[in-house]
C-alpha positions as CSV (number, residue, x, y, z in Angstrom):
1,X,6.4,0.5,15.4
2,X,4.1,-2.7,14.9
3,X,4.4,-6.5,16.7
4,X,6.9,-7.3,13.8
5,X,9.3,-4.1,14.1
6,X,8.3,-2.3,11.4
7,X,8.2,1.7,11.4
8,X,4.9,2.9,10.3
9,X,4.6,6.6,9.4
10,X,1.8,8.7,9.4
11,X,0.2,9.8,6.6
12,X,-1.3,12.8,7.9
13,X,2.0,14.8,6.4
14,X,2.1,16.8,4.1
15,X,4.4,15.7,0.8
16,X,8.4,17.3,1.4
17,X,11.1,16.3,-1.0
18,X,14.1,16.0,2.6
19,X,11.0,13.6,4.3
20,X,9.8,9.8,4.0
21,X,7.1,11.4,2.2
22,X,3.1,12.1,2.6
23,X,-0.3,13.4,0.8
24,X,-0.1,16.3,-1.7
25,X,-2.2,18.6,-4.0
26,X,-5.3,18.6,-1.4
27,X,-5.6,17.2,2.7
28,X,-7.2,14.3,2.8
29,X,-10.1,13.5,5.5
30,X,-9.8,10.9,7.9
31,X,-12.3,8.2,9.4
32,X,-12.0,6.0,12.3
33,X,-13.1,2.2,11.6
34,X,-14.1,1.5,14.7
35,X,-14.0,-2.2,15.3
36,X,-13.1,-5.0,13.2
37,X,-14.6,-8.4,12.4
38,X,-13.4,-11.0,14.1
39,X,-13.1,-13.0,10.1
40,X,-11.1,-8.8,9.7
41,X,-9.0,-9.7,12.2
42,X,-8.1,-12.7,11.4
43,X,-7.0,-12.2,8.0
44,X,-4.7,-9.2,9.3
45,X,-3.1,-11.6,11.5
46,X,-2.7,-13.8,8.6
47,X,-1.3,-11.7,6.4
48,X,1.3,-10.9,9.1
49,X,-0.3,-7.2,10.0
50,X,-1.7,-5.7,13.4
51,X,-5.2,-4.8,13.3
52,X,-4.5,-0.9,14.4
53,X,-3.4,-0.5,10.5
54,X,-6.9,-0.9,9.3
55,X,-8.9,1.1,12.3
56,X,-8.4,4.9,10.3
57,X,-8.5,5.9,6.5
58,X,-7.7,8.5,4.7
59,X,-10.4,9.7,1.9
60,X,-11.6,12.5,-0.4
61,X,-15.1,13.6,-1.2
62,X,-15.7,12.8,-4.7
63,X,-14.9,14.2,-7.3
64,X,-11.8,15.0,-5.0
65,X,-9.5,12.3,-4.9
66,X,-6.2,11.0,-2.5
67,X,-3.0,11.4,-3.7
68,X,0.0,10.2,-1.8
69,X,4.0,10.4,-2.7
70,X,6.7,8.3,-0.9
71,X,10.3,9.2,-1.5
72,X,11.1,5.4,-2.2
73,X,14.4,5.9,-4.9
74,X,14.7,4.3,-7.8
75,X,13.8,0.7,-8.5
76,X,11.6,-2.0,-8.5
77,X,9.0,-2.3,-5.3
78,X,6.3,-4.9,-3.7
79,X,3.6,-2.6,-2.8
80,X,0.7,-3.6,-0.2
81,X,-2.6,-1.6,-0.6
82,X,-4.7,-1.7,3.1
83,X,-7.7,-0.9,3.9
84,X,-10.6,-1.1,6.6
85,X,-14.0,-0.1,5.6
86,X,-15.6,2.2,7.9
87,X,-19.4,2.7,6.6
88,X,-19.9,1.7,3.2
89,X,-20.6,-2.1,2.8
90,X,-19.3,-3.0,-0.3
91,X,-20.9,0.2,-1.8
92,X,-17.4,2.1,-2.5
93,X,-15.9,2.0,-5.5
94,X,-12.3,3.9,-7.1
95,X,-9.5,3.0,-9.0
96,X,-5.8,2.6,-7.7
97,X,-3.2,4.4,-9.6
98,X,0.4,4.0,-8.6
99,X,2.9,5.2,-10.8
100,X,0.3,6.8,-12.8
101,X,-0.8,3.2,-14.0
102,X,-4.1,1.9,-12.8
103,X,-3.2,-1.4,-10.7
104,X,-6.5,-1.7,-9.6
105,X,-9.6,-0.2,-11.9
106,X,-12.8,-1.0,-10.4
107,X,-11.7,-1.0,-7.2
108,X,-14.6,-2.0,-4.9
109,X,-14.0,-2.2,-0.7
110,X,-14.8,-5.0,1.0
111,X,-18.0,-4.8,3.9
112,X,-18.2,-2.7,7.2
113,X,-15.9,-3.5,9.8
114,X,-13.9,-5.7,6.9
115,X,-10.6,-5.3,5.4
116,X,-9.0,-5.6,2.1
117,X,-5.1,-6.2,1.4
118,X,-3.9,-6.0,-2.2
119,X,-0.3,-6.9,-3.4
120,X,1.2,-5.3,-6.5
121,X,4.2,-6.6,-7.8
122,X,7.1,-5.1,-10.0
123,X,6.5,-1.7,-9.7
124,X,9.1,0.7,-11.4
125,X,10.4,3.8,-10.0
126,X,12.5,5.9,-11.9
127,X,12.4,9.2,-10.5
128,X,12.9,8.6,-6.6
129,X,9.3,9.1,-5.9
130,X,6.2,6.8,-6.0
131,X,3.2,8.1,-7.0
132,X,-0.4,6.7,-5.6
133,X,-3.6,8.4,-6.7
134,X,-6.5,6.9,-5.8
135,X,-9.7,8.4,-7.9
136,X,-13.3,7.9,-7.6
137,X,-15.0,5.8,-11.0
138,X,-18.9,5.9,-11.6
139,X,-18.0,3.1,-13.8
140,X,-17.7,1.0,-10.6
141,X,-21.8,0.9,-10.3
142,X,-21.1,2.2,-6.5
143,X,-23.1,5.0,-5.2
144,X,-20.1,5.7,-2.7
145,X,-17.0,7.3,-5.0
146,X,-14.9,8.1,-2.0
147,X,-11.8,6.7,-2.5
148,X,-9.2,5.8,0.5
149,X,-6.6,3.9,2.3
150,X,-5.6,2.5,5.8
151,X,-1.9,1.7,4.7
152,X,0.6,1.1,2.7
153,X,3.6,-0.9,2.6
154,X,6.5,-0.6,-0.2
155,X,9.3,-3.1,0.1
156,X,12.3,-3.1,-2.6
157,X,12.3,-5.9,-4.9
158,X,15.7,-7.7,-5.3
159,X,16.7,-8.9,-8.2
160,X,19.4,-11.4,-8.2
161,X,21.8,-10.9,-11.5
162,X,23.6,-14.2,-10.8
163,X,27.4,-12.8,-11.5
164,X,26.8,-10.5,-8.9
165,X,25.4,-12.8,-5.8
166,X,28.0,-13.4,-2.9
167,X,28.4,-17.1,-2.6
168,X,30.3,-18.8,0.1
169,X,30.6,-23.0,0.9
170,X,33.0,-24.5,3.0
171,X,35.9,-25.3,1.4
172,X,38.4,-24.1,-1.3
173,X,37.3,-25.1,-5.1
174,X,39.7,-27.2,-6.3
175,X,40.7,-28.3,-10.3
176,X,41.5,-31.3,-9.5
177,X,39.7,-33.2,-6.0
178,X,41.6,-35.3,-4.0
């Protein structure tokens, strides 16, 4: 549980249909970023997130790449991409999938000890589960193609259809005022 309350699970679980949800196909690695910025932590802290998010990642050796499936349900999510970077100053590049659509081609991490958030918004789920695949691209010009991750955060989008909001005020509605 972080400062704010929320419940943070660890990613180091393998994917089960009955659980919140985890990695899949192959185990990823891990890394430990092992101090942050102080310009990292402060953008953490603005963005509403504790620093402990961004000290480990989860990668793959290229040409291996990190896939990840949360049991979300159906609908429409605001998904937050984390990530600290560990060794490669600005030298790591991948593309994000989620969904099987690329959110993010050209993906490039930000500088050692630095962190990156990335918001995606409207994101469609229509078969309980959302899919992130995050795949090494040459195209990126980056001699490091190992993609990763420090977190992510999927909140439900709600739309409001306005016949079905609950509306209250303080008194009765009346035809004709008095």
């Amino acid at each position: 549980m972080d400062s704010k309350n929320r419940v943070w699970e660890a990613g180091q679980t393998e994917y089960k249909a009955n659980q919140w949800g985890g990695w899949f196909k192959e185990k990823p690695q891990t890394a430990i970023v092992e101090n942050l910025t102080k310009e990292a932590e402060k953008k953490a802290k603005q963005a509403g997130y504790d620093n402990e998010l961004f000290h480990s990642v989860c990668w793959s050796a290229f040409p291996k790449t990190v896939k990840l499936d949360l049991n979300t349900g159906n609908g429409t999510f605001q998904v937050t991409y984390m990530v600290g970077e560990h060794w490669s100053p600005n030298n790591r590049g991948f593309d994000i999938f989620i969904e099987d659509k690329n959110v993010q081609p050209l993906y490039v991490t930000p500088g050692q000890d630095e962190i990156d958030i990335k918001v995606y918004e409207d994101v469609e789920v229509k078969d309980k589960v959302m899919n992130f695949h995050f795949a090494g691209n040459a195209k990126t010009g980056k001699g490091d193609l190992n993609a990763m991750y420090s977190a992510i955060e999927v909140i439900p989008s709600l739309p409001v259809d306005p016949k079905q909001k609950l509306t209250s005020q303080w008194s009765k509605i009346k035809k004709n005022r008095i």
